[in-house]
N, C-alpha and C positions, 0 to 999 in steps of 0.2 A: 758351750754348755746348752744341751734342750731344758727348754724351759718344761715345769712339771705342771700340769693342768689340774688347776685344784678342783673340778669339776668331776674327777677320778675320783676323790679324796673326799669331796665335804657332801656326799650323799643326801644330796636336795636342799643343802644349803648354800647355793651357789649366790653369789651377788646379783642383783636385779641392779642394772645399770639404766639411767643415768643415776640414779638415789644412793646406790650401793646399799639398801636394804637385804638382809636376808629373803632369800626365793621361801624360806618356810615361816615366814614371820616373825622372826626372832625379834628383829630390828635393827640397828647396824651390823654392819658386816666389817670384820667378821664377827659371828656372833662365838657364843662360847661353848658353844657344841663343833663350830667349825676350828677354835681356837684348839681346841679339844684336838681333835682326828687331826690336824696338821703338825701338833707337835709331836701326836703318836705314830705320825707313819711317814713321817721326813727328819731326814739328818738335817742340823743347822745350816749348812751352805745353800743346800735347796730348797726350802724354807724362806732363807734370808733374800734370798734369791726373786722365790715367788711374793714375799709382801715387796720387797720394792718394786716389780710391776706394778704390783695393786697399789701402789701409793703414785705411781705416774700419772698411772691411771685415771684414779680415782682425784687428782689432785686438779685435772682441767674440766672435772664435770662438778666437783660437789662447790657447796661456794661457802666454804672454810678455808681459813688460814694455810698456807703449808705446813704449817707446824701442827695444827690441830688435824690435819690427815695425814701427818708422819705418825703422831701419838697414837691415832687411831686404827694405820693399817701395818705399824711397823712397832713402834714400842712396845706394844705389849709383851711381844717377846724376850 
């Protein structure tokens, strides 16, 4: 499966890494403009898909718990 580039999707609110802050200042990412446009323009699978990257991801740079960067880049859906 090609992975979906939410950088298509989240129209300047991309993740500033290492922090995984919003690129538009929101504050975490994803924030809820990006939470927004993801579930409006992806099916569940690629979606579910694309947050567990972002939770691999984001899981050896931020310095939270695994479980408080599951909550954060996967739970909410």
């Amino acid at each position: 499966m090609k992975l979906v580039d939410w950088t298509s999707i989240a129209a300047g609110h991309e993740p500033c890494r290492p922090t995984w802050d919003c690129a538009a200042g929101c504050g975490a990412w994803p924030c809820s403009t990006v939470k927004k446009l993801l579930r409006d323009n992806l099916a569940e699978q690629p979606l579910l898909t694309l947050l567990h990257y972002a939770y691999g991801a984001a899981s050896g740079e931020l310095s939270l718990t695994c479980g408080d960067v599951y909550r954060r880049m996967v739970r909410w859906f």
